[in-house]
N, C-alpha and C positions, 0 to 999 in steps of 0.2 A: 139593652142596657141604656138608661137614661144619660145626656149628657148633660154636665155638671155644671158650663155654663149655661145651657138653657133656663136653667131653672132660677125661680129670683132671689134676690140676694140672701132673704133669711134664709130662707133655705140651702142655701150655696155653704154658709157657714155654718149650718146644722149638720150637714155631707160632711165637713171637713173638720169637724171637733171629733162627727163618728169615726171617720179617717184616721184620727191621730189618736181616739181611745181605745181601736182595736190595735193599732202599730203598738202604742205601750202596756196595753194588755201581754200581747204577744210576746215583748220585747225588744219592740222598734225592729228597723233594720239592723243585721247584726255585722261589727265592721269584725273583719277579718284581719285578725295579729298573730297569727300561729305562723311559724317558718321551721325548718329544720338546719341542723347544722353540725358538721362532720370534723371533731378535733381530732386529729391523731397525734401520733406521740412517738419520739424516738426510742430504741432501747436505751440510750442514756438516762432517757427523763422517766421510762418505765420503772430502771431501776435507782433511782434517785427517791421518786414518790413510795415504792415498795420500803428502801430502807428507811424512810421517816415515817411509814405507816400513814400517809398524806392522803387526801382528798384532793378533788380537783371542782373548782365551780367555773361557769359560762357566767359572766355576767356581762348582761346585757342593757345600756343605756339609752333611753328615748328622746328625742328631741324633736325641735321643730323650729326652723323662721316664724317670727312673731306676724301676725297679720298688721295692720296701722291700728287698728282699735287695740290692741292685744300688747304694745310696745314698751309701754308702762310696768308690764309682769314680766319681762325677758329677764334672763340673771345677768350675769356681768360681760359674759360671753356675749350675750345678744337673742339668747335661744329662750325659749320655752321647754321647760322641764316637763315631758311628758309621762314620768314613772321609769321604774326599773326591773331587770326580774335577774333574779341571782339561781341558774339552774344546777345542778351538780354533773359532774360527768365521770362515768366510769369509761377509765382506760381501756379495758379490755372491751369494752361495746360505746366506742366513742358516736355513734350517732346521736346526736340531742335533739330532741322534739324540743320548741320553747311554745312554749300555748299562748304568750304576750300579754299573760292578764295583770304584768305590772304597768301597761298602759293606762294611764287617767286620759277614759273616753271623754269627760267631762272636757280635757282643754284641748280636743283635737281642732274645736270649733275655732281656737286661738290663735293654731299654725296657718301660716299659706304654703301652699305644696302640701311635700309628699312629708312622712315622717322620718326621721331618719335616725338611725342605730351604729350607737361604736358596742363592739363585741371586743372584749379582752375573756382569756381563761389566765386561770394561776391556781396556786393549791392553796388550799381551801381551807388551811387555820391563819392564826394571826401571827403567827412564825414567818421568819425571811419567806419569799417567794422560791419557791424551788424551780421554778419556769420560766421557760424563757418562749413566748406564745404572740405569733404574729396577730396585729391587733388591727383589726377592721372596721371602715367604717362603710355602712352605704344605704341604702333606705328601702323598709320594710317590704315595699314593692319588690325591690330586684332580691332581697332573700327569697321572698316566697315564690318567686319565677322561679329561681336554680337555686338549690342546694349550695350554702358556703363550705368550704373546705379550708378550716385553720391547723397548724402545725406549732406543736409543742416540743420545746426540747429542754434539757437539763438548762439550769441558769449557772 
């Protein structure tokens, strides 16, 4: 295997344009936003959402501390708006896969740290909330370590 600083400089950035046209050929390196997450549900709230014939969605919000170059796009909060994803979840098989592809990889380069996620569930039309669902926040890293586990109950 040649080394890449040996070689002289055009060539060094010939290596490294190659570098960079098989990575985005391929698809670059691929950042990992998939986590799972376990709402359960009391029989209160089971049968609350059964009598309104209700839905339930995970919606999950992205965020991020702004970098110093980046400080100028933070909302009012202070953060960087990284996307969102709104998954649905059925009661009777509360496990939720979220795949995270409401993340904008484009502004990850914006945050310093890690990413971070507030998780709220609630039922799923535009009707009162029927739930009453502990609301979390913590950052994509420590979901995709452990499994979260949220609890729903009638509101």
């Amino acid at each position: 295997m040649t080394n890449v600083t040996s070689m002289p400089r055009p060539f060094r950035l010939v290596a490294a344009f190659g570098l960079c046209t098989a990575l985005a050929a391929c698809g670059g390196p691929k950042f990992k936003s998939d986590y799972s997450v376990a709402v359960t549900f009391t029989p209160a709230a089971i049968a609350a959402l059964k009598a309104a014939n209700e839905s339930v969605v995970l919606d999950a919000y992205y965020y991020g501390a702004p970098t110093d170059a980046a400080k100028t796009k933070a909302n009012e909060a202070g953060q960087i708006e990284l996307g969102q994803d709104l998954v649905p979840v059925d009661p009777a098989a509360p496990a939720v896969h979220v795949e995270g592809h409401g993340i904008d990889q484009e502004y990850l380069t914006a945050i310093e740290g890690k990413v971070d996620v507030e998780l709220r569930a609630y039922s799923g039309t535009d009707r009162d909330n029927l739930l009453k669902c502990t609301a979390v926040t913590t950052t994509l890293g420590d979901l995709q370590a452990k499994p979260l586990a949220m609890t729903c109950d009638a509101a």
